[in-house]
N, C-alpha and C positions, 0 to 999 in steps of 0.2 A: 071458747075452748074450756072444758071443764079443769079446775083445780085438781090437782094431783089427788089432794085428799077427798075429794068429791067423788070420783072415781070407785064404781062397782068393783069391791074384791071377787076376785076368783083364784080360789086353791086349787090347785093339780097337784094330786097324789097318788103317786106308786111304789111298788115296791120296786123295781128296777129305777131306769133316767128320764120317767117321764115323757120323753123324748115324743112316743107314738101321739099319748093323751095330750100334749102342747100342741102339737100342729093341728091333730083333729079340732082344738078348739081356737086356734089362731082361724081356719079355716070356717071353723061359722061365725067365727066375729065377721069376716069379711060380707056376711049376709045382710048385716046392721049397719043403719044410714050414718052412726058415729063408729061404729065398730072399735078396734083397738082403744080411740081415745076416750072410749065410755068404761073400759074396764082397767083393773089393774088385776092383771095376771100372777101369780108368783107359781113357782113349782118346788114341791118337795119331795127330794128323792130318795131312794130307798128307804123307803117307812115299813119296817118287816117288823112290829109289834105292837100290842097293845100302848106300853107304852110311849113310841112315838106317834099312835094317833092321837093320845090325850094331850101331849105336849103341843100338836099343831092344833086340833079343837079345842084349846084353849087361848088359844091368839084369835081365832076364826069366831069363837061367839061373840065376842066384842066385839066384832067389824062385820058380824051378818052375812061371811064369805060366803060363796059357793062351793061346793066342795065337788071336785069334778076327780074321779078316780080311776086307776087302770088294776086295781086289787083282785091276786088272781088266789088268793088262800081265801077258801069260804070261809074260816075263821074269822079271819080280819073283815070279811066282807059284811058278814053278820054285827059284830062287833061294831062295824063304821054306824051301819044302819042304826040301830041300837042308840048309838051315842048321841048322834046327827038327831033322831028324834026328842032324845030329852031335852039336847038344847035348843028343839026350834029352826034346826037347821037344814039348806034345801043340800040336796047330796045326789049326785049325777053317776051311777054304777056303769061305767063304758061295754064292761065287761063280760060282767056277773050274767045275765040272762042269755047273753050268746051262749058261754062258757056252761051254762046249765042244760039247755037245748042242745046244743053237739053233744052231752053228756049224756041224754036219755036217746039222744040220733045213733050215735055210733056202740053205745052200751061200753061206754070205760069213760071211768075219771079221769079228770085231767091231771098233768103232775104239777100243776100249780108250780113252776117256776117263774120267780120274778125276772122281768128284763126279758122274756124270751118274745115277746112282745114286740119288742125292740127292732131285732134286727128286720123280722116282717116289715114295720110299717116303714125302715128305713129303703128295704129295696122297694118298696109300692112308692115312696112320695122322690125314691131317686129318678122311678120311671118316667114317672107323671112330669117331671125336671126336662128329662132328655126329652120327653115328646114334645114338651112345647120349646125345647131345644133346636130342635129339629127342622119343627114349623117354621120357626122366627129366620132361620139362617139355611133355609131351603134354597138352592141353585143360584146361592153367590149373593142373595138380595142384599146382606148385613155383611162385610166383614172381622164386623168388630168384635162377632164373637170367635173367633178363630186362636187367641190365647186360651179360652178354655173348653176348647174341644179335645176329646177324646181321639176321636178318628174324621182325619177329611178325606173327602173322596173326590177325584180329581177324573173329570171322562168328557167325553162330548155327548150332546143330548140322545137320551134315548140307550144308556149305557146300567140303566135300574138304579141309578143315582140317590133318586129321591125315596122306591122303595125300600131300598137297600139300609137308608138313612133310617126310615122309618121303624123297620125290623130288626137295627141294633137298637133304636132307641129303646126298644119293649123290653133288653134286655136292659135295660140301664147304663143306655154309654150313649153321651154325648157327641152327635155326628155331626156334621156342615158339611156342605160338600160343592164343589166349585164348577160352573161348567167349562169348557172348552172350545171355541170356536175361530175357525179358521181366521190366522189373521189379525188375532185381534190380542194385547200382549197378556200375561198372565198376572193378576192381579198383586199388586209390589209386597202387599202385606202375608201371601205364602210366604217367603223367604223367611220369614223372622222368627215362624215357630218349630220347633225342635222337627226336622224335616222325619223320624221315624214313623209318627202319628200320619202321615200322608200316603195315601192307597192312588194309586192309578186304573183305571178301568180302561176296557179296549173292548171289542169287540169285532167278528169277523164284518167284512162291507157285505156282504151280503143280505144278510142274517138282520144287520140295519136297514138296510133297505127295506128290506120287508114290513120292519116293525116300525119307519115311520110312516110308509103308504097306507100302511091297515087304519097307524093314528090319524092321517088325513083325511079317509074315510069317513072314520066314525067323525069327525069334525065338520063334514060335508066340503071339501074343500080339495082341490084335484088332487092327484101324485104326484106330482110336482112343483107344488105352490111354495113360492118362492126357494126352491131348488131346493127344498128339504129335505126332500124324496129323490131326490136328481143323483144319481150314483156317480156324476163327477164330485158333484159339490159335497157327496159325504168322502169320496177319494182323500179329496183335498183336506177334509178334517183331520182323518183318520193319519195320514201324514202328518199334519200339523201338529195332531195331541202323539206323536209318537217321536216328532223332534222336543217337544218340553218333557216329553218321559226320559229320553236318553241325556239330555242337558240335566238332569235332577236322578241318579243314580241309585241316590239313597229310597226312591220309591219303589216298593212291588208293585209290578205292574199284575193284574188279573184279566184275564179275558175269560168274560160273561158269557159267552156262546156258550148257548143248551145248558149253562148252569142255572138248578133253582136257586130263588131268594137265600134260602135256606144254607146250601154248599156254597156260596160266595159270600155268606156273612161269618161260617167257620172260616174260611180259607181269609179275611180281612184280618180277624182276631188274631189268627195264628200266625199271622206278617207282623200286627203292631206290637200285641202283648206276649206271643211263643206261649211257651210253658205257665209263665204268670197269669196270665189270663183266668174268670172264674167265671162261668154265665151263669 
């Protein structure tokens, strides 16, 4: 393992928290066979003048840092250039050439606000979070993430569970979702989390019927294959998941019949979060 002071400096500099330019570069260290423990990272935030670039290029030519930036004032950008070459120094513009390109694309300057940067890359890398959120604690597999969900969804299969999961994640909200099956008890660790985050889904027996024979179908496997398809044996679910719905009060229950993705992931927001809520 390399010594601390062995360790390849890299500066991150913005004029806003940096926040966007750290992760982007946390993200291709993770490309590199040492990655993180090859570099030493530092960030400095809101550098909005000349002279706090000289005050940080002057600890940086002494350590040969990299200077990795998110500077949206062509002044400063200019200026970093400029500098970074007298001293010999390699300098990384995240920005600059996007920012100039959408500028001859759309025909208007930008208004060169620092930090606005910010909250962009913070709803892009919250989605990127839920989706593999989502993934990981798909149809019960993990419990354990269940304290830090968002919204659980609670249905018997074939209830749009997993898409439903999927299509809040895009919106940046953390889902899991539990399934249902006749008989069999509900998993002890629901109980413990704040029961309003919990959605119930239902759906007409019919309507399922239909929609797990078409999935047996395409799986090549009868309509009936292990009573999946068997309109007793979704009876009996659909009862089952309608006595844990009335034992657990504090749950909206939704019935998915003929609704899109779409109006059943408003209509979950509007049970968990009401008015709060912000997509």
């Amino acid at each position: 393992m390399l010594n601390f002071m062995d360790r390849q400096p890299i500066y991150i500099v913005s004029g806003g928290s940096g926040e966007t330019a750290h992760r982007m570069v946390q993200a291709a260290l993770t490309q590199f066979a040492k990655g993180e423990s090859s570099a030493l990272v530092r960030r400095f935030q809101n550098v909005r003048s000349q002279g706090d670039l000289d005050r940080l290029l002057d600890m940086a030519k002494d350590k040969r840092a990299v200077i990795i930036h998110t500077t949206v004032s062509r002044e400063l950008r200019d200026y970093l250039a400029v500098r970074c070459a007298e001293l010999r120094l390699t300098q990384v513009d995240l920005f600059g050439n996007l920012l100039d390109t959408l500028a001859l694309y759309l025909r208007e300057r930008p208004e060169e606000r620092p930090g606005s940067f910010h909250a962009v890359g913070d709803k892009y890398f919250r989605r990127i979070e839920a989706i593999e959120f989502a993934l990981k604690f798909d149809d019960g597999i993990d419990m354990s993430g269940l304290p830090d969900a968002d919204i659980v969804l609670v249905g018997v299969s074939r209830t749009s569970k997993t898409p439903l999961s999927m299509y809040l994640a895009m919106e940046g909200f953390k889902v899991m979702n539990v399934p249902l099956v006749a008989r069999v008890p509900l998993p002890p660790e629901v109980e413990t989390i704040p029961q309003g985050r919990i959605v119930g889904l239902t759906i007409q027996p019919e309507r399922l019927q239909e929609i797990r024979v078409n999935r047996l179908k395409r799986l090549g496997a009868s309509g009936s294959a292990d009573s999946y398809g068997d309109m007793g044996h979704i009876l009996d679910e659909l009862t089952y998941a309608d006595e844990i719905f009335k034992q657990h009060r504090r749950w909206p229950v939704l019935d998915v019949t003929g609704r899109s993705i779409e109006e059943t992931a408003g209509m979950v927001l509007d049970r968990v979060f009401g008015k709060e809520r912000a997509v």
